[in-house]
N, C-alpha and C positions, 0 to 999 in steps of 0.2 A: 762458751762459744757464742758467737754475737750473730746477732741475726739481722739479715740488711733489709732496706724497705720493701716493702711490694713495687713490684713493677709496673704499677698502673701509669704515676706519674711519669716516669720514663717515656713511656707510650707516648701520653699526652702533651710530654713536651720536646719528644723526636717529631711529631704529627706538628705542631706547631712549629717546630725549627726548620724542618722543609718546606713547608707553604713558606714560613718569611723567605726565605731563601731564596726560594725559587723567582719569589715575585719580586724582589728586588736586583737580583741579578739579570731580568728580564727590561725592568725598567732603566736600570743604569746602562745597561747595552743598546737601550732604546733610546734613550736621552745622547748618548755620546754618538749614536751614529747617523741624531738627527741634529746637529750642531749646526745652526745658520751659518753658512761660510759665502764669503762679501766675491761675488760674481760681477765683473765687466759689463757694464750694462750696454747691449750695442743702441746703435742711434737708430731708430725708428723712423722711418721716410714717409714722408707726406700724403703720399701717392701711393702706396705698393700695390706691384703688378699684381691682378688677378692668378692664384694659382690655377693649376691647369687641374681638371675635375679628374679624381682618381678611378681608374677601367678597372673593371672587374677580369680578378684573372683564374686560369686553374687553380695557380700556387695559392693563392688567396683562399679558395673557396676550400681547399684540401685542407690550411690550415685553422682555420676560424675556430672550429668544432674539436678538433683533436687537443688542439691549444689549450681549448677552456677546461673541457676533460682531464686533463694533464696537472692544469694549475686547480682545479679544485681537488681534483688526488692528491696533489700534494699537498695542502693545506689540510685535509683532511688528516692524512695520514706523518704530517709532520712535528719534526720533535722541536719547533719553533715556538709553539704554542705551548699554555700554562702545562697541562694535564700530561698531553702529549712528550715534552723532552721531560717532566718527572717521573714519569711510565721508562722513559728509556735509558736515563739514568738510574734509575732503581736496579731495574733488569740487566745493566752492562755489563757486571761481571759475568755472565751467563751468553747475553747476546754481543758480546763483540769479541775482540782479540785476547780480551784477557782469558777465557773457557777455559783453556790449557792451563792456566797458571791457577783455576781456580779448582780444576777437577785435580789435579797433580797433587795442592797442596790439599786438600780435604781427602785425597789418598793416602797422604804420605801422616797426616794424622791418626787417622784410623789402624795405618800400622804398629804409631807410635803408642797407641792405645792398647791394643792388642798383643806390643810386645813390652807391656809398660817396664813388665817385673829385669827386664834384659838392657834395655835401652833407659828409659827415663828415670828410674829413682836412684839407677848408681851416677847417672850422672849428676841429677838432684842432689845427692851425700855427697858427692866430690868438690861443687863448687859452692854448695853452702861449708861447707868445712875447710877447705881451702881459699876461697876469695881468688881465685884467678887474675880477675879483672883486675882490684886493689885500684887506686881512685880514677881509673878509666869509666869504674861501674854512675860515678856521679856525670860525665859525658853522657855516656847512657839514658840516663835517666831523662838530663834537659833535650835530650833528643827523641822523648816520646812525650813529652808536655807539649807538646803541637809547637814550640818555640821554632821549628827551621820550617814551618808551617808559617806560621804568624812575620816570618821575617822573607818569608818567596811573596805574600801577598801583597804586601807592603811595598817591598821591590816592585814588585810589578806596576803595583799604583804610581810608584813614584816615575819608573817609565812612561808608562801611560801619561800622565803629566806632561811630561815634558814633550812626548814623541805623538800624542794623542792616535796612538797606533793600534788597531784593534787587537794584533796579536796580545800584545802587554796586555787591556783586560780583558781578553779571553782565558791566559796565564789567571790572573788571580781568582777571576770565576772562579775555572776549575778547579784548582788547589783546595778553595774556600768550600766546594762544596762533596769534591772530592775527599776531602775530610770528615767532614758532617755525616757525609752518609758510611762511612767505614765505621767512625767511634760510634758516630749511632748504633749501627746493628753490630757492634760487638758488648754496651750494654745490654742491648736486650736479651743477646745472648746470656752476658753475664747474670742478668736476673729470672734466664729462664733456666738456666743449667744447674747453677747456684753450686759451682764444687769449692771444696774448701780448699786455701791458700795451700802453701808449703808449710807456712809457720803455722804453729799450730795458736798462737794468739790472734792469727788473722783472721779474714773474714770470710766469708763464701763467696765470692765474685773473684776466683780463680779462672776461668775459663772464659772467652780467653783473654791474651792479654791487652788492654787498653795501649801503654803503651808503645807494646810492639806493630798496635792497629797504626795508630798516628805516625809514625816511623815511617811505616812502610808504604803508606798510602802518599806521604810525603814524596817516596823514594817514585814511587810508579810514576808520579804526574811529571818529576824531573827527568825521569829515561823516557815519558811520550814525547815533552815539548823538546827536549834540548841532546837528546839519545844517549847512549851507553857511555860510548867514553865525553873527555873522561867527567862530566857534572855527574852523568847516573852513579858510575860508579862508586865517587864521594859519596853521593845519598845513599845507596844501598849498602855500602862499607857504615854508616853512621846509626840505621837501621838495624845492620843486624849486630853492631854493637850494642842499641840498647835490648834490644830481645834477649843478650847474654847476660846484660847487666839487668836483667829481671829475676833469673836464674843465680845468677852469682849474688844478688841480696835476698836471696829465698823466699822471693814473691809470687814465682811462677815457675810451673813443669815447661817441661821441655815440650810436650803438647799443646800446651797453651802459646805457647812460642810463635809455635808452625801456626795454629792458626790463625792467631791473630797477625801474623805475615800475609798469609793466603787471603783473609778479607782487605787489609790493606792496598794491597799491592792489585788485587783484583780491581778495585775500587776506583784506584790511579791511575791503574791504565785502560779501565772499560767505561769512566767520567770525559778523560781525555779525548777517548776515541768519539763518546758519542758528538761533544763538541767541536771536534774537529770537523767531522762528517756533515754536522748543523752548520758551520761557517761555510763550508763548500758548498751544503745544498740552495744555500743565501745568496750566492754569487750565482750559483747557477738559475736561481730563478730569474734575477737583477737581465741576465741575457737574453736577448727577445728571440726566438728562430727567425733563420731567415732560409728561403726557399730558393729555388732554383730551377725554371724549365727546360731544357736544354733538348736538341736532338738526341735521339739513343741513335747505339751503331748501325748501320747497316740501311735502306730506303725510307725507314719505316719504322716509327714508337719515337718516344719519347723516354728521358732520363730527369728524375727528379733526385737534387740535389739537397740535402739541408746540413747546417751548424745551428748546437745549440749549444 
């Protein structure tokens, strides 16, 4: 039986994969959305009338303070910044939409643990002894090597190129890093659990599976950006293809399956989400308030009015 490395380096070079990551995803998004673009220059007159000096008003005075309040809350508390959106990205399977997809699968694990002797080893004997799949199983497989990973970011780059559209790389970001963080924490899993293969000349890094992580983490980011029918569907039909074709070449239990689904999939659409919500709250800063005094109903008061 073979014994795999310590997990330290793992550590140290997931810790180093997410700082690159972060900070360059941060800088290329920062570079591309401060691209000098050639503005109309109007003609400046000799003379310009004096502006008329600006009166102080209620709406004025009501917003000055609330304003600055507001815009240092959010910077403080925004997932714009280094520290800040790798804190929220870390945490999104847990703090966004994904919850349900993460508590569900990490249940439906624990049952398959629990009912291992019923469910997972006659399935295990049937399609290691059978091959089901027969060369679908090698699909499978190029579909958890990050390859429809590596070929969405790409796409996206080459969009962005040509349409210089933030959507396009906000797409590759995510992908790129929605990825990173799913395979990451499914080695460390893998070096902290250490279960042994199916085959029995395998190694201990059975749990769970890598490539059903990358798959499925794939599948999630495709049903946030582009939704269910029918792109997700191809992605999560190619997913859970390779999960069976881990199974069907006696690499991995049926539990290791699920979960390395559950972190993928978690990962794709709780990456997505935090990004999306980051691009929105970007636009909504860019918006200045604007006030309103107006009469209220009736002799008497006033009606304040705002858009932000």
């Amino acid at each position: 039986m073979r014994q795999g490395r310590q997990p330290v380096w793992w550590i140290v070079i997931f810790i180093l994969c997410l700082t690159l990551t972060q900070f360059l995803s941060i800088e290329v998004l920062a570079l591309a959305k401060n691209l000098p673009r050639k503005a109309p220059q109007a003609e400046i007159p000799s003379t310009p009338p004096p502006s008329p000096e600006p009166q102080p008003s209620l709406a004025h005075g009501l917003d000055t303070d609330s304003s600055r309040k507001s815009e240092n809350k959010d910077l403080q508390g925004s997932p714009d910044n280094f520290f800040g959106r790798l804190t929220s990205e870390l945490a999104s399977p847990w703090t966004t939409r994904a919850r349900p997809w993460l508590i569900g699968g990490a249940g439906l694990t624990t049952l398959l643990l629990v009912f291992r002797d019923q469910t997972v080893n006659p399935m295990q004997e049937d399609f290691s002894k059978n091959k089901p799949l027969g060369d679908w199983s090698k699909l499978g497989d190029y579909g958890g090597r990050m390859v429809p990973n590596g070929l969405y970011v790409g796409g996206a780059l080459i969009a962005y190129w040509h349409s210089h559209s933030d959507d396009d790389l906000n797409r590759a970001t995510t992908m790129t890093k929605a990825s990173l963080y799913a395979v990451s924490a499914s080695f460390l899993l893998k070096y902290t659990v250490r279960e042994q293969r199916p085959d029995p000349n395998g190694d201990q890094l059975s749990f769970p599976s890598g490539h059903t992580t990358a798959a499925f983490a794939f599948s999630g980011v495709v049903i946030a950006e582009h939704g269910m029918f029918p792109n997700g569907l191809l992605a999560l039909s190619l997913a859970t293809l390779t999960g069976l074709s881990r199974i069907n070449d006696n690499q991995h239990f049926l539990h290791d399956v699920v979960a390395g689904a559950t972190i993928g999939l978690s990962y794709g659409l709780g990456v997505a989400a935090v990004n999306s919500n980051s691009s929105a709250s970007v636009s909504r800063k860019n918006q200045k308030p604007i006030w309103l005094v107006l009469p209220g109903p009736g002799d008497y008061g006033l009606t304040f009015l705002s858009n932000f």
